[in-house]
N, CA, C and O atoms as a CHARMM CRD file, in Angstrom:
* protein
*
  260
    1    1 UNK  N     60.22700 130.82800 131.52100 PROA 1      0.00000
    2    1 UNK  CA    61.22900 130.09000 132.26200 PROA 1      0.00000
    3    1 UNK  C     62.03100 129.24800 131.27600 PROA 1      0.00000
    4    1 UNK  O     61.40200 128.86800 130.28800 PROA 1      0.00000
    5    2 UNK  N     63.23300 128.91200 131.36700 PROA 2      0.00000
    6    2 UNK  CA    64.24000 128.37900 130.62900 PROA 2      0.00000
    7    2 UNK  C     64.10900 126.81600 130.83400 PROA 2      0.00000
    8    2 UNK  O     63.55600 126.52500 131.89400 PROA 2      0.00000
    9    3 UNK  N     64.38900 126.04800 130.26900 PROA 3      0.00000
   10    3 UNK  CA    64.33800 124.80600 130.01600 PROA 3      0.00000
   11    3 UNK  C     65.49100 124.09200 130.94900 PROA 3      0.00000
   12    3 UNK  O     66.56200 124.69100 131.04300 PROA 3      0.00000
   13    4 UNK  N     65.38600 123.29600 131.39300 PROA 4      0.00000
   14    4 UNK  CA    66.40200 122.55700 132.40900 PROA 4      0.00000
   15    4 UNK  C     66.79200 121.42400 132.19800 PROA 4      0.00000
   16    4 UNK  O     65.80100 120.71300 132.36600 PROA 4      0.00000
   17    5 UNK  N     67.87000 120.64000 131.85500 PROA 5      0.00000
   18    5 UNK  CA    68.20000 118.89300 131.26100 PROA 5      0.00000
   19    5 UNK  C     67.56200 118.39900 132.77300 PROA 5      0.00000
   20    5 UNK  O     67.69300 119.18400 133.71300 PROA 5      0.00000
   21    6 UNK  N     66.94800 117.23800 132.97100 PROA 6      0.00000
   22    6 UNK  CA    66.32500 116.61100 133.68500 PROA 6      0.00000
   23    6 UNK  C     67.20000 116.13000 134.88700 PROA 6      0.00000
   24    6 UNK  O     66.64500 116.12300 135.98500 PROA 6      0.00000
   25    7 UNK  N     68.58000 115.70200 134.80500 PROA 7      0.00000
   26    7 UNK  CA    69.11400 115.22100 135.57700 PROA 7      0.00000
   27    7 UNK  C     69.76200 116.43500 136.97800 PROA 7      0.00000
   28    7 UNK  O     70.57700 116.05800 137.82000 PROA 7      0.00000
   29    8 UNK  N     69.16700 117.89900 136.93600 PROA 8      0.00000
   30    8 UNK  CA    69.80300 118.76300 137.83100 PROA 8      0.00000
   31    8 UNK  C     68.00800 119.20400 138.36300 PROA 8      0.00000
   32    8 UNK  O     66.88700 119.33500 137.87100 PROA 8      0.00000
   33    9 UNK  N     68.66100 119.28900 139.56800 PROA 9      0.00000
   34    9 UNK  CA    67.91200 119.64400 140.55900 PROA 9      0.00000
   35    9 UNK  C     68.01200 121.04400 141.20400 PROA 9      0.00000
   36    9 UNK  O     68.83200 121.14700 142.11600 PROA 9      0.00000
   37   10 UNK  N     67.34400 122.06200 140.88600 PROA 10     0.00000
   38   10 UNK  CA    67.80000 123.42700 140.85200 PROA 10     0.00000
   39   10 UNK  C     67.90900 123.79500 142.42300 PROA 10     0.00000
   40   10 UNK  O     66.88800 123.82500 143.11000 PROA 10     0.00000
   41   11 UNK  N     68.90000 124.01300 142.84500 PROA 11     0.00000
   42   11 UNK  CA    68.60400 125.13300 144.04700 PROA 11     0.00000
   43   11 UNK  C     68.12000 126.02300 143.92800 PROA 11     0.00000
   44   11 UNK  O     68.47200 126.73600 142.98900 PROA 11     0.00000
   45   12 UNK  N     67.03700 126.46900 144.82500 PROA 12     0.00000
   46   12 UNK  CA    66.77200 128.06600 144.82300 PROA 12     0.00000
   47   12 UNK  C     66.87900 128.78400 146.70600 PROA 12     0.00000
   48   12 UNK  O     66.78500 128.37900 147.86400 PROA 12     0.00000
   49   13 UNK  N     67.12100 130.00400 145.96600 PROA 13     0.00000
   50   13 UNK  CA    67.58600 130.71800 147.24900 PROA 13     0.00000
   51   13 UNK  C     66.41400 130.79500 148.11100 PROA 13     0.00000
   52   13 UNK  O     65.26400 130.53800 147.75700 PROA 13     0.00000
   53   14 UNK  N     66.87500 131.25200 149.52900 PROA 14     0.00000
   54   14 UNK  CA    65.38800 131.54700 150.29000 PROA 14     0.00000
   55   14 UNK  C     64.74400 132.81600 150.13600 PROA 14     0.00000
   56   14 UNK  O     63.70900 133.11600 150.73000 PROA 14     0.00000
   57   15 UNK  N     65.08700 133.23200 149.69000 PROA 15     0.00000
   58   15 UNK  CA    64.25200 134.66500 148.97800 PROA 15     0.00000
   59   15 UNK  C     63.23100 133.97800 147.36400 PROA 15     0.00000
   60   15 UNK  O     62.04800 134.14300 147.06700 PROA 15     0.00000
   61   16 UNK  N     64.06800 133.40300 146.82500 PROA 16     0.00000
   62   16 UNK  CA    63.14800 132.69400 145.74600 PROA 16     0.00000
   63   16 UNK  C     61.71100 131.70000 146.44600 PROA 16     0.00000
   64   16 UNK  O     60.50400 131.85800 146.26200 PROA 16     0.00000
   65   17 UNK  N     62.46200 130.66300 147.28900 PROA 17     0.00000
   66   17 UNK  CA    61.81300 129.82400 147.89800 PROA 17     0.00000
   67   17 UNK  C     60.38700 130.75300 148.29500 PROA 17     0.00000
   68   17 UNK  O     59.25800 130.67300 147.81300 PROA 17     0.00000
   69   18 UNK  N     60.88000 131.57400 149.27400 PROA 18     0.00000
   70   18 UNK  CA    59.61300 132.32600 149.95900 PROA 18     0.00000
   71   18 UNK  C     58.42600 132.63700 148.68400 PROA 18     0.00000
   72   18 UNK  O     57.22900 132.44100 148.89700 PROA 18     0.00000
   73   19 UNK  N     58.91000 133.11700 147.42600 PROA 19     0.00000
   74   19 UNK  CA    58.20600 133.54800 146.42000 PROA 19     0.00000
   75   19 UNK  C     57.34400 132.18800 145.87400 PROA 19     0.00000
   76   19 UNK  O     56.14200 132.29000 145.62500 PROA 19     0.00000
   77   20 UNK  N     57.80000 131.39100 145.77400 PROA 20     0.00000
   78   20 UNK  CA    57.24400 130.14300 145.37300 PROA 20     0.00000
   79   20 UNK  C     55.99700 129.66400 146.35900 PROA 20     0.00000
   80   20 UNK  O     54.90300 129.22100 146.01000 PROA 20     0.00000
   81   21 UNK  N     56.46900 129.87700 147.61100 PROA 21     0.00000
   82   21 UNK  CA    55.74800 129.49800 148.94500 PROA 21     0.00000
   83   21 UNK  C     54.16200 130.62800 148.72700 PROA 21     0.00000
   84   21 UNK  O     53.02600 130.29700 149.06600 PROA 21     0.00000
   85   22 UNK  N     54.46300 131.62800 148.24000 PROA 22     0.00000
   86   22 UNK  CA    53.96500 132.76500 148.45400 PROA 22     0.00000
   87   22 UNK  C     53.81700 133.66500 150.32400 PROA 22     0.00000
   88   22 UNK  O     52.99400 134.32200 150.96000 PROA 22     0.00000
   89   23 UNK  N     55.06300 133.16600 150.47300 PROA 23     0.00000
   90   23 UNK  CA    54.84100 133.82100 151.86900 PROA 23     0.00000
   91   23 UNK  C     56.36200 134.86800 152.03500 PROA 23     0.00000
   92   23 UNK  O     57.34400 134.69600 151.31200 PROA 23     0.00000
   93   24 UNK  N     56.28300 135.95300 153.14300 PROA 24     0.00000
   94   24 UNK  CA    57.13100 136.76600 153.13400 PROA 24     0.00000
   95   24 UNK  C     58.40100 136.17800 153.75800 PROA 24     0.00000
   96   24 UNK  O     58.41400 135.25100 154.56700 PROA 24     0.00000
   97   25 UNK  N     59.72700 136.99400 153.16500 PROA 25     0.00000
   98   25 UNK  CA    61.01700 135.60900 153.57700 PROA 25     0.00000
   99   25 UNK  C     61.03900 136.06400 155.33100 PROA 25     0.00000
  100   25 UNK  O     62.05300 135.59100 155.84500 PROA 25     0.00000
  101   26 UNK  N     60.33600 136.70900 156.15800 PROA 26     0.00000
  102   26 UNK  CA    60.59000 136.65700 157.52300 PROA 26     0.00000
  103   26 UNK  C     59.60200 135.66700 157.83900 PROA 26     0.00000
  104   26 UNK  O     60.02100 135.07400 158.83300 PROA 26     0.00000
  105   27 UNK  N     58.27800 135.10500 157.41400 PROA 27     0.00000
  106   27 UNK  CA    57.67800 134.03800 157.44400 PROA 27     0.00000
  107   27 UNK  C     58.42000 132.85400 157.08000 PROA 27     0.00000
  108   27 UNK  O     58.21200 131.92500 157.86000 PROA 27     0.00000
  109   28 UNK  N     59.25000 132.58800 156.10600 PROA 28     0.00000
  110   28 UNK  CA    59.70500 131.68800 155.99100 PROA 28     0.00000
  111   28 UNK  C     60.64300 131.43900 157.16500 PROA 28     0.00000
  112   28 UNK  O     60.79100 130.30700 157.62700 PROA 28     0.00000
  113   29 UNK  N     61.09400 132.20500 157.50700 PROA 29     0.00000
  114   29 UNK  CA    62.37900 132.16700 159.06200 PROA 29     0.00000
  115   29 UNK  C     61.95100 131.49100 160.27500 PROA 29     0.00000
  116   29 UNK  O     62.53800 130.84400 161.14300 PROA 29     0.00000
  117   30 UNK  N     60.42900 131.93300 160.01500 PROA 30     0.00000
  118   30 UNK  CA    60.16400 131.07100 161.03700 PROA 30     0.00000
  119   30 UNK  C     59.28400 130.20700 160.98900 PROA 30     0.00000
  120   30 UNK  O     58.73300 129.70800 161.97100 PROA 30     0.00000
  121   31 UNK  N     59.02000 129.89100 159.56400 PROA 31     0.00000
  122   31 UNK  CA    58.92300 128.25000 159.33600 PROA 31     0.00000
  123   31 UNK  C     60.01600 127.43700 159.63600 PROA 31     0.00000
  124   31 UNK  O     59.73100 126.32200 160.07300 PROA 31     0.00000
  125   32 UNK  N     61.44000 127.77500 159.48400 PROA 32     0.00000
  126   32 UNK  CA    62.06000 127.18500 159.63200 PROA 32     0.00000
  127   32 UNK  C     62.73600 127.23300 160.65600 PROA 32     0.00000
  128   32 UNK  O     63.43300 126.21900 160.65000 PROA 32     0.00000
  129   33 UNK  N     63.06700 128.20800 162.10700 PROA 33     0.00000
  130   33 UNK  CA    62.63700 127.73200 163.22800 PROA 33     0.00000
  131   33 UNK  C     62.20800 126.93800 163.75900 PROA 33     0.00000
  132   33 UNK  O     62.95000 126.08600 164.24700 PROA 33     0.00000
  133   34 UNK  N     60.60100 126.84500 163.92700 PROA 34     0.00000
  134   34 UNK  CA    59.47900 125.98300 163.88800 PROA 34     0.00000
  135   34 UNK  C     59.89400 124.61600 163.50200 PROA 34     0.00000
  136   34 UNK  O     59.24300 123.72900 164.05500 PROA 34     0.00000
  137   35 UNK  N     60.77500 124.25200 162.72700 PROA 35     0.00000
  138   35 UNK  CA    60.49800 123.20100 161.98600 PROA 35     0.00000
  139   35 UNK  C     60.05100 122.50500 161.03200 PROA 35     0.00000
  140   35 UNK  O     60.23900 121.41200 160.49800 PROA 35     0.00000
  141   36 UNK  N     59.11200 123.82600 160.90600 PROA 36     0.00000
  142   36 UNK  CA    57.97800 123.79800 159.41600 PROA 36     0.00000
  143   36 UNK  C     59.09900 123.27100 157.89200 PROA 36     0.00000
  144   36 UNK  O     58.89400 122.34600 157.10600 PROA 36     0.00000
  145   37 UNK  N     59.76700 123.84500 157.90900 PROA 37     0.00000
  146   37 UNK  CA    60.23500 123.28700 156.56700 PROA 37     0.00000
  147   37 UNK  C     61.95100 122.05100 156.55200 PROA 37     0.00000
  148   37 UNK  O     62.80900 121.75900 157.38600 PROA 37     0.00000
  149   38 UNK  N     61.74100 121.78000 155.46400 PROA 38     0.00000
  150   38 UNK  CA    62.70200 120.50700 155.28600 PROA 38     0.00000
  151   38 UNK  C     64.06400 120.91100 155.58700 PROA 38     0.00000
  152   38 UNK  O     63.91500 122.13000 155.49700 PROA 38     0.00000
  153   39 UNK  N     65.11000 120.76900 155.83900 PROA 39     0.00000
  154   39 UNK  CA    66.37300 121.27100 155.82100 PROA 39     0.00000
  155   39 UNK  C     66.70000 121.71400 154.35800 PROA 39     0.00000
  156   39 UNK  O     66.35200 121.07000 153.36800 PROA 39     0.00000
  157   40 UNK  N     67.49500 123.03100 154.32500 PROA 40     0.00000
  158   40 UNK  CA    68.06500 123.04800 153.41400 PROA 40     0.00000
  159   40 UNK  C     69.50400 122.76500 153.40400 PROA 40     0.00000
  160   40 UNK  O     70.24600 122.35100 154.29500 PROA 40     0.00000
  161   41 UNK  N     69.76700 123.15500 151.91900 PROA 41     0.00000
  162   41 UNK  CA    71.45400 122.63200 151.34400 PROA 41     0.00000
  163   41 UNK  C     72.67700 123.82200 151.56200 PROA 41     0.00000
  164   41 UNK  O     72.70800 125.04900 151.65400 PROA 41     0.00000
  165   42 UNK  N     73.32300 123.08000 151.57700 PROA 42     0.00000
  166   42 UNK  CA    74.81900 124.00300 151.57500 PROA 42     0.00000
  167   42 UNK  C     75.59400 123.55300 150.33200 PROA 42     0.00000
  168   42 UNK  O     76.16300 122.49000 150.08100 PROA 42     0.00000
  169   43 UNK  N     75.39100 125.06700 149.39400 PROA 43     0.00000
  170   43 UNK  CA    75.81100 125.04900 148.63200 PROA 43     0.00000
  171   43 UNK  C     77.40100 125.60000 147.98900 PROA 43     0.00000
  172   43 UNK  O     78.03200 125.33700 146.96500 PROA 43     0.00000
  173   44 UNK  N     77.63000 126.44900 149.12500 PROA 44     0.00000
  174   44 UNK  CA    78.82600 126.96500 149.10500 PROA 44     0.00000
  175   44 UNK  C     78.84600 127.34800 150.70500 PROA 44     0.00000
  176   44 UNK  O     77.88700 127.11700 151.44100 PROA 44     0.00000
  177   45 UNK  N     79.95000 127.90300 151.10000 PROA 45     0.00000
  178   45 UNK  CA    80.40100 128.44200 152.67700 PROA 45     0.00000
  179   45 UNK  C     79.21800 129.48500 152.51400 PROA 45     0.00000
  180   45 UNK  O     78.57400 129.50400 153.56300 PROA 45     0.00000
  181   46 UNK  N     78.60600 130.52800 151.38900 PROA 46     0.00000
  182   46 UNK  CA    77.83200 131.71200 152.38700 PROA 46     0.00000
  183   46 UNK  C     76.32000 131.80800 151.54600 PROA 46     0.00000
  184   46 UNK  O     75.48300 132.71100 151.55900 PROA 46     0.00000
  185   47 UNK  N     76.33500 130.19700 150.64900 PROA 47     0.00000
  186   47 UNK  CA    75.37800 129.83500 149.80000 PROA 47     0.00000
  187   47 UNK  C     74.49400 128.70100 150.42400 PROA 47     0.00000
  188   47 UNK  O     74.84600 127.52400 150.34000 PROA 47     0.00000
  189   48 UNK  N     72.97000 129.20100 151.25200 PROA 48     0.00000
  190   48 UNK  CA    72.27400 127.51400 151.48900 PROA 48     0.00000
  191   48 UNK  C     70.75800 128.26300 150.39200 PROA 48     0.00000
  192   48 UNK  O     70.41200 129.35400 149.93800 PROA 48     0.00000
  193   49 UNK  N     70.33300 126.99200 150.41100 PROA 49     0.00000
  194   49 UNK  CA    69.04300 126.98600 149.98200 PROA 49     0.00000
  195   49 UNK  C     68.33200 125.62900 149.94000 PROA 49     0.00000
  196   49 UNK  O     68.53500 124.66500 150.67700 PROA 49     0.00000
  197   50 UNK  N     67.12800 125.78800 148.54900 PROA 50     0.00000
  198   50 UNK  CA    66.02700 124.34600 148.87100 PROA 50     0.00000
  199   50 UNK  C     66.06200 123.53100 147.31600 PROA 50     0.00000
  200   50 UNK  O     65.60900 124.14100 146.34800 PROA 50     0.00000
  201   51 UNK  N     66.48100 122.48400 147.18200 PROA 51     0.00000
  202   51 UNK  CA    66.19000 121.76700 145.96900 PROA 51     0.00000
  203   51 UNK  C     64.92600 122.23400 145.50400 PROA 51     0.00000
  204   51 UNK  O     64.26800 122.74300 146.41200 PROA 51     0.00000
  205   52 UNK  N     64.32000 122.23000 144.29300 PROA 52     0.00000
  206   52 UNK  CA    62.95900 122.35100 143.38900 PROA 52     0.00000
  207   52 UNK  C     62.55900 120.96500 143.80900 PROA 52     0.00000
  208   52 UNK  O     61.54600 120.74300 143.14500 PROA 52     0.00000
  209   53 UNK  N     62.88800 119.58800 144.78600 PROA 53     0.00000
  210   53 UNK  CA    62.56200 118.65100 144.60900 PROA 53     0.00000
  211   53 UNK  C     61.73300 118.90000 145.46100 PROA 53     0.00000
  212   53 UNK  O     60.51900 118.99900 145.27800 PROA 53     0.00000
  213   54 UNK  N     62.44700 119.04900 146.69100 PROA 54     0.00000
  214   54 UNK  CA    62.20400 118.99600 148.24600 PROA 54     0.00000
  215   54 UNK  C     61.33900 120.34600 148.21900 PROA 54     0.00000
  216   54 UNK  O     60.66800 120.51200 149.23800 PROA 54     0.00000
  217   55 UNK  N     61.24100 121.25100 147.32600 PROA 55     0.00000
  218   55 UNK  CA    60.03200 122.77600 147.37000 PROA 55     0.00000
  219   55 UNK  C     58.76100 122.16900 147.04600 PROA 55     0.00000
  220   55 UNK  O     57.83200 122.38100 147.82500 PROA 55     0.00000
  221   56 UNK  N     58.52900 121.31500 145.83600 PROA 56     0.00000
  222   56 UNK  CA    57.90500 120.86900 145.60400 PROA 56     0.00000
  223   56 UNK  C     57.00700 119.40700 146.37400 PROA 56     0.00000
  224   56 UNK  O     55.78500 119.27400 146.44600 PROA 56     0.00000
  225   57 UNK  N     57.89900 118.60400 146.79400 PROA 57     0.00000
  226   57 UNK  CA    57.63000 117.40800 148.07600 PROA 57     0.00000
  227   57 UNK  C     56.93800 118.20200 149.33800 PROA 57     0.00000
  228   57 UNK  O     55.98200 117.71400 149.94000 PROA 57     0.00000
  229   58 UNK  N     57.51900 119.48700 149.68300 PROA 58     0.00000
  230   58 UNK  CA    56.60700 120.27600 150.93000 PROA 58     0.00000
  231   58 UNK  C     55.46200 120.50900 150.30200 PROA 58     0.00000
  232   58 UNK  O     54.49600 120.10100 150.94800 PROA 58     0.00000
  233   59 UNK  N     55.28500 120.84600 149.62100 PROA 59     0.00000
  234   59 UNK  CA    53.68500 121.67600 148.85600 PROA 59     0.00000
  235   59 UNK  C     52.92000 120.08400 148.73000 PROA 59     0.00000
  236   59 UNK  O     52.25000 119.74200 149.70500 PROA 59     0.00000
  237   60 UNK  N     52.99000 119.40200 147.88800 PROA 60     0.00000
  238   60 UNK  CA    52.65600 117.80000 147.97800 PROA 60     0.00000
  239   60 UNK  C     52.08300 117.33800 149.23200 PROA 60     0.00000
  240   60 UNK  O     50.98700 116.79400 149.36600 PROA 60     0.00000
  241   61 UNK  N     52.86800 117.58800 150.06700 PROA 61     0.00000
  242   61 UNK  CA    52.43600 117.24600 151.79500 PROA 61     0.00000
  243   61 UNK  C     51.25600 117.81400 152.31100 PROA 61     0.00000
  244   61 UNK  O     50.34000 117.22900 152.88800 PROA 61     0.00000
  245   62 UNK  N     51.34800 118.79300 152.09400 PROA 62     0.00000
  246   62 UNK  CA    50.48000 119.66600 152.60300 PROA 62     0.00000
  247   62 UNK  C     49.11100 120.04600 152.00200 PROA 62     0.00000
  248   62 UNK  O     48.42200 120.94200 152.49000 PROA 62     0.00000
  249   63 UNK  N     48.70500 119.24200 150.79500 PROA 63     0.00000
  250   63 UNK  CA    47.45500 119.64300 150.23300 PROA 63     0.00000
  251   63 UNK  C     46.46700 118.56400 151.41700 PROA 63     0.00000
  252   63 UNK  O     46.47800 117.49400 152.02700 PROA 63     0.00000
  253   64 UNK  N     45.79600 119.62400 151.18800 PROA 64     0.00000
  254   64 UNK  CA    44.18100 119.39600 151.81100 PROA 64     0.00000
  255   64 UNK  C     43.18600 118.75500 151.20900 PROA 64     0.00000
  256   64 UNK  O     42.74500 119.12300 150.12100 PROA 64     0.00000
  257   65 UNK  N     42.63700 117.50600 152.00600 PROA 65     0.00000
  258   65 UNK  CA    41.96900 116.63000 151.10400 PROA 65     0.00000
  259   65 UNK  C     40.57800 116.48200 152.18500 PROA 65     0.00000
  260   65 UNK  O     39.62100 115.77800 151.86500 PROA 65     0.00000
């Protein structure tokens, strides 16, 4: 993976997202239905996706203690 200056916050697509999640992107659809996941961004008119902040803040949430 390539190195990133600290101050950008990567979007990634929901096809990436799902990969990260490890779940299939029609699972993710309806996480986000559901409610299950955070809103994503609008990045352009036919561009949304999820900050690396807010991918990472869901996973955080959700560990099991």
């Amino acid at each position: 993976m390539t190195q990133r200056p600290n101050f950008l916050d990567y979007v990634r697509t929901r096809k990436e997202t799902a990969k990260i999640l490890g779940v299939s992107l029609r699972t993710l659809t309806r996480m986000e239905t559901q409610g299950k996941m955070p809103a994503r961004i609008r990045v352009s008119d036919r561009i949304t996706g999820y900050r690396d902040s807010t991918i990472q803040k869901f996973l955080e949430d959700r560990v099991v203690r």
